[in-house]
C-alpha positions in Angstrom: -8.3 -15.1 -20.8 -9.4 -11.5 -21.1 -11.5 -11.6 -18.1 -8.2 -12.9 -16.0 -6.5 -10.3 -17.5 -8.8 -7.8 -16.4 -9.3 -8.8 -13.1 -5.8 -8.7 -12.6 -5.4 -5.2 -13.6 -8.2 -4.3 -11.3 -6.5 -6.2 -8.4 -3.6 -4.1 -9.1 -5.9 -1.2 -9.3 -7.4 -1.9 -6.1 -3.9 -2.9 -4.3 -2.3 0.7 -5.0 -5.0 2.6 -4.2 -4.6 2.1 -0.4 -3.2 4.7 1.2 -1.2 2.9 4.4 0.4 6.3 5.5 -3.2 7.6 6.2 -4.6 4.5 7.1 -2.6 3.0 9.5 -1.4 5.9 11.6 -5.3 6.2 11.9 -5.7 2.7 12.3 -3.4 2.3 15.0 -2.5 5.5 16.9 -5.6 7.5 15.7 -3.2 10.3 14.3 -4.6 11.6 11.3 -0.8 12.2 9.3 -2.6 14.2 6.4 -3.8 17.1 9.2 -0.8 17.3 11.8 1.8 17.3 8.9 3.0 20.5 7.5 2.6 19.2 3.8 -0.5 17.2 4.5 1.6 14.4 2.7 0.7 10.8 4.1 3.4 8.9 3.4 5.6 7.0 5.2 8.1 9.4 6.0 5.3 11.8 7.7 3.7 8.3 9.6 6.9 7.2 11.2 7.5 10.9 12.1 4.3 11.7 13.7 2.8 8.2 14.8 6.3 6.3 15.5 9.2 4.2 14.0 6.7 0.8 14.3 3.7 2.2 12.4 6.4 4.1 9.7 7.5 0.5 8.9 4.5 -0.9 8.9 3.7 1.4 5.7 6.8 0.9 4.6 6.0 -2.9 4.3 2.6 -2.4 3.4 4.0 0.2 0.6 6.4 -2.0 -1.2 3.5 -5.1 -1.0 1.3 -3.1 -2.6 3.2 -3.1 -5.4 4.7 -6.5 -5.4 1.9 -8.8 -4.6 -0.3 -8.0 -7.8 3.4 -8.4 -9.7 3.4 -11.8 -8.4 0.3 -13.3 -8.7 0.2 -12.0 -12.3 3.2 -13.8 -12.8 1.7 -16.6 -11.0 -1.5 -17.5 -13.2 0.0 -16.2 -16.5 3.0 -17.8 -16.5 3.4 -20.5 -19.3 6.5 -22.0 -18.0 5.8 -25.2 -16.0 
């Protein structure tokens, strides 16, 4: 049980520490947001400005999964209700 629990946290961990303004932009477009942007900010805002709406909302998605998928499968192999 504590070894579940632990590997979930470290999914979780894992999950958020992706950075899909930077990576993406650089991914896709090679654009590196965190050097053209004036606040060296990657986030979403500064990727759909600088590498395009498509690639903004790609991070955008990838931004709100990252938190939401290790929510779920928690919730998914703790639950006790059947």
């Amino acid at each position: 049980m504590i070894i579940r629990e632990l590997g979930m946290t470290v999914f979780g961990l894992l999950c958020g520490s992706i950075l899909f303004g930077r990576v993406l932009p650089k991914w896709i477009k090679g654009i590196d947001v965190t050097e053209v942007s004036n606040d060296h900010n990657p986030g979403t805002a500064n990727a759909m400005k600088y590498a395009g709406v498509p690639v903004g909302i790609l991070c955008l998605l990838g931004d709100l999964l990252k938190g939401a998928l290790p929510v779920y499968i928690c919730l998914l192999y703790t639950s006790d209700a059947a």
